[in-house]
VOZA-448363 format. One line per 5 residues: number of its first residue (from 1); their letters; for each residue x, y, z of C-alpha. Coordinates in steps of 0.02 Angstrom, whole numbers, plus 32768, in hexadecimal, padded with zeros to 4 digits. Example, Ala and Ser with C-alpha at 12.3 -4.5 7.8 and 13.67 -1.06 7.14 Angstrom:
REM VOZA-448363
1> as> 8267:7F1F:8186  82AC:7FCB:8165;
END
This chain:
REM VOZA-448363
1> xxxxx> E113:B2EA:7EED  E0B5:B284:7F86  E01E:B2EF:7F77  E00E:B30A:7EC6  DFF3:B230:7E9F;
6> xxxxx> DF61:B253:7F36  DF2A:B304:7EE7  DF3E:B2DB:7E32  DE98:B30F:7DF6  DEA8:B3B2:7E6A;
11> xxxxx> DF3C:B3CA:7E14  DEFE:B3B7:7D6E  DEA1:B448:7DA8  DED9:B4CC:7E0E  DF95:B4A0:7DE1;
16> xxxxx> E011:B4E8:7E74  DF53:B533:7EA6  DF2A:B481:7EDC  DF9C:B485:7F76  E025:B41B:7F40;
21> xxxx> E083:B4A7:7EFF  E0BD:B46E:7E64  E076:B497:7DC6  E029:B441:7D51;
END
């Protein structure tokens, strides 16, 4: 989604943990 392009290496991360509620 929007946040996960701005949040990509918090995604990486936490996953759906990282706020943008999707995982991976």
């Amino acid at each position: 989604s929007k946040r996960s392009l701005v949040l990509q290496h918090t995604n990486l991360h936490g996953g759906s943990r990282a706020g943008t509620g999707e995982p991976g």
